[in-house]
ZAMARPA-450591 format. One record per residue (C-alpha): residue in one letter; z, y, x. Coordinates in steps of 0.02 Angstrom, whole numbers, plus 50000, padded with zeros to 5 digits. Layout:
N
REC r     Z     Y     X
REC A     Z     Y     X
...
//
This chain:
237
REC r     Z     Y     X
REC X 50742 51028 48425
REC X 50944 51003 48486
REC X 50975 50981 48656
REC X 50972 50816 48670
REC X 50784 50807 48614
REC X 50746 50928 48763
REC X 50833 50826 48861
REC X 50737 50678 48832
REC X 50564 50752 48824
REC X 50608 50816 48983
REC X 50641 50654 49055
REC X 50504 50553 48967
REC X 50388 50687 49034
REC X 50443 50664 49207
REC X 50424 50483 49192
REC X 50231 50506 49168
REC X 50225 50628 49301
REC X 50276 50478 49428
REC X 50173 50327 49328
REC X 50034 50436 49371
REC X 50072 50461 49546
REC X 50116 50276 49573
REC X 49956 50208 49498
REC X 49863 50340 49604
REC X 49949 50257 49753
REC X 49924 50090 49691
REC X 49736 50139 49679
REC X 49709 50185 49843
REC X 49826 50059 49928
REC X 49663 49986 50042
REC X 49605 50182 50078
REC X 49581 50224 50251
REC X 49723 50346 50305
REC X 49802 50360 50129
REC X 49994 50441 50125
REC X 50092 50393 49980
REC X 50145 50505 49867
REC X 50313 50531 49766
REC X 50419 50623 49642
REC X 50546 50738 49684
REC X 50682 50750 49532
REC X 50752 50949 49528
REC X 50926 50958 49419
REC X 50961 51097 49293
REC X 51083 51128 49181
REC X 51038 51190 48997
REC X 51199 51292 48933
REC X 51238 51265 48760
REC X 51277 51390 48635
REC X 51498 51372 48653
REC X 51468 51236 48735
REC X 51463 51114 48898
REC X 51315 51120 49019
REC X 51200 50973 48981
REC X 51137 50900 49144
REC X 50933 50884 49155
REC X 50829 50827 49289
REC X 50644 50857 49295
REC X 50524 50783 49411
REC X 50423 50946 49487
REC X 50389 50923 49671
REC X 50253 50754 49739
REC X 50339 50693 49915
REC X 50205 50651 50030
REC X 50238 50508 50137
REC X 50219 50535 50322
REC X 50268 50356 50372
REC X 50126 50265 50501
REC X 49993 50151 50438
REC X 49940 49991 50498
REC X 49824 50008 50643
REC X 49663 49929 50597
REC X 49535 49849 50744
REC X 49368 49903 50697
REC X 49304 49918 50878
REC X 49208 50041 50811
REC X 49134 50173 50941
REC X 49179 50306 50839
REC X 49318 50257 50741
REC X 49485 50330 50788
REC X 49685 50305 50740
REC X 49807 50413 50793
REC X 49969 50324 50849
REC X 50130 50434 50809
REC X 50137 50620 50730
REC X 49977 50705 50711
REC X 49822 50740 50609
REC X 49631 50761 50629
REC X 49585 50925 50583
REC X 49402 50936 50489
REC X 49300 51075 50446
REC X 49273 51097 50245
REC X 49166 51249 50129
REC X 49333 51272 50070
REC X 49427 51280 50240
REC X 49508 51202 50400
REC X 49583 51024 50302
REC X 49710 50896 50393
REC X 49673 50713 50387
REC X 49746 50528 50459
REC X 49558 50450 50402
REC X 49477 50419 50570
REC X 49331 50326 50524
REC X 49217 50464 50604
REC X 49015 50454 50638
REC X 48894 50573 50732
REC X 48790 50657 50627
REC X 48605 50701 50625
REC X 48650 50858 50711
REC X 48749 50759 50852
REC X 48917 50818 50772
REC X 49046 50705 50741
REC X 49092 50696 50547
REC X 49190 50626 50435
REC X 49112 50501 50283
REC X 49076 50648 50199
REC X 49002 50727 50325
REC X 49125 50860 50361
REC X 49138 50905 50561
REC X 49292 50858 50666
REC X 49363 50993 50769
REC X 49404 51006 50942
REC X 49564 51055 51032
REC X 49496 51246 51021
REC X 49451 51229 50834
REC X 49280 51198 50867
REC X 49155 51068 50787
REC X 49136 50918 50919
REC X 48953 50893 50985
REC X 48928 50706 51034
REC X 48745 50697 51148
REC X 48610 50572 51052
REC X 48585 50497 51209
REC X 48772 50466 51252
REC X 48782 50303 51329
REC X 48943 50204 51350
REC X 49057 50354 51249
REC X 49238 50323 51274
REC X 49404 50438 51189
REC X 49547 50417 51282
REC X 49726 50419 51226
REC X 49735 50606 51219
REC X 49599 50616 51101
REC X 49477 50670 51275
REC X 49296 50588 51243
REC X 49188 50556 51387
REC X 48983 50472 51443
REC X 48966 50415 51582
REC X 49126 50467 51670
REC X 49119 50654 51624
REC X 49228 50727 51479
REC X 49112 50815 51337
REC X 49242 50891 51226
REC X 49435 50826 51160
REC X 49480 50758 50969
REC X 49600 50895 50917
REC X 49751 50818 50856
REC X 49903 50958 50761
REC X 50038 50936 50668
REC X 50062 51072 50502
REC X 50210 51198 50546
REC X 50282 51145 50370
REC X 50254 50977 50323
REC X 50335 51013 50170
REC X 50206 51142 50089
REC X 50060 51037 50128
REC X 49946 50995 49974
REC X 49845 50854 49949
REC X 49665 50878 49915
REC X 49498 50757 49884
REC X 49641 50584 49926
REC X 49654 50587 50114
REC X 49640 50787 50148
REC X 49787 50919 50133
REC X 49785 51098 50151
REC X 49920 51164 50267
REC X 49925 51366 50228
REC X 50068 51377 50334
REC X 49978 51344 50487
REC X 49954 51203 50612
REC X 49995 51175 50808
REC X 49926 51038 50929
REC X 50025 50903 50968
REC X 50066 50911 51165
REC X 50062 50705 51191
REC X 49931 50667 51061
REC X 49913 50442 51074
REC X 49713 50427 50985
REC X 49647 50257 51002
REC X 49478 50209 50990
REC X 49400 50055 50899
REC X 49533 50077 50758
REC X 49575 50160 50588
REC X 49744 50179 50504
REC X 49773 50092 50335
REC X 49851 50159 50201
REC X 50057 50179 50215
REC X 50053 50103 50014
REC X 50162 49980 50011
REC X 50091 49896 49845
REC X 50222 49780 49798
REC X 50351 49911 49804
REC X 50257 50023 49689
REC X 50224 49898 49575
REC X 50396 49868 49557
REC X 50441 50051 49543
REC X 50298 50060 49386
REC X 50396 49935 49311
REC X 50548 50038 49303
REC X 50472 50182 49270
REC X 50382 50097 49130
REC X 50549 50015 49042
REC X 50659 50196 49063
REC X 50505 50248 48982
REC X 50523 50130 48839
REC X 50702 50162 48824
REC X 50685 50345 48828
REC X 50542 50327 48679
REC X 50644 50236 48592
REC X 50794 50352 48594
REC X 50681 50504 48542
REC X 50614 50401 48388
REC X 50800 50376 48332
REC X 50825 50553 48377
REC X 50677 50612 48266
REC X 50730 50503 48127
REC X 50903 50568 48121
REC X 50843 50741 48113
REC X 50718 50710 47973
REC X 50879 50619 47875
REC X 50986 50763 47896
REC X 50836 50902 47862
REC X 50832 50793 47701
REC X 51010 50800 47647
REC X 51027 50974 47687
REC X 50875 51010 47567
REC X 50949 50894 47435
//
């Protein structure tokens, strides 16, 4: 294949790489504490034989957006939003996970766990025990939770030293390998969950795009295939 078939397979390959990420985002645009994803195009030049550099650009890299949610009144007891920078961290078989999805629940045990029933640490790292009997539970701004007037633990709330490296996993979870550290003003308020930060009509709008470049970019590859097989033909002849 010339260059100019790389070229476009490149670029039509790319262009699926984003429709899937878009109708991923589209699909969980009413998902508790969903972050919208993108694609980050990398340039590279392919150098011809005796000739220019042709310019390609590949889409390799999904962009996690960080941007806040809509706050969400639940008045749930146990449902929590954090306002500003800042994750959840929640205890996994695979490892320590991040997460903005604060719609929390004690557990059998008395722990406080996610939906799937994964525990939410502490400020120490520590799975958070909430009594049975705790009457009138309240979490204060700084993620502190108290009964009856007297603190019984603290939501930890951290921020991933690279934001950059994290890695999505299971929708609202990511995997920060680089590390984490609390966040010294943490604002967690209770009786509310954060939305999803998918703004749908913006992404449908983008899959439109993506979908006609994608058209045009077929197109050009079909006229690029048949003007191959015509020469292949005449060179034969």
């Amino acid at each position: 294949m010339e260059t100019a078939g790389y070229v476009a397979l490149a670029r039509q390959t790319s262009l699926m790489k984003e429709m899937r990420v878009i109708a991923n985002n589209i699909a969980n645009a009413n998902t508790t504490g969903f972050r919208q994803e993108g694609v980050i195009f990398a340039e590279y030049v392919e150098q011809g034989d005796g000739s220019k550099g042709v310019s390609m650009a590949q889409g390799t890299v999904r962009n996690t957006s960080l941007a806040q949610g809509t706050l969400d009144m639940t008045g749930g007891t146990f449902d929590v939003a954090i306002e500003g920078d800042g994750f959840f961290m929640v205890q996994t078989p695979n490892g320590n996970r991040l997460t903005r999805a604060g719609a929390f629940t004690p557990s059998a045990q008395g722990n406080l766990v996610t939906p799937d029933g994964y525990p939410v640490l502490d400020a120490g790292g520590a799975p958070l025990f909430v009594p049975p009997d705790a009457s009138d539970l309240a979490i204060a701004r700084d993620g502190t939770i108290s009964t009856q007037g007297r603190p019984i633990g603290q939501i930890g709330v951290v921020v991933p030293n690279d934001p950059i490296q994290m890695e999505r996993e299971g929708g609202v979870m990511f995997r920060a390998d680089a590390g984490t550290v609390p966040v010294e003003n943490p604002r967690v308020m209770q009786g509310f969950v954060e939305a999803s930060n998918v703004d749908p009509i913006l992404q449908v709008a983008r899959m439109v795009e993506v979908q006609r470049a994608y058209e045009m970019g077929q197109s050009f590859m079909d006229r690029e295939d048949e003007r191959i097989r015509t020469a292949m033909k005449a060179f034969v002849k």
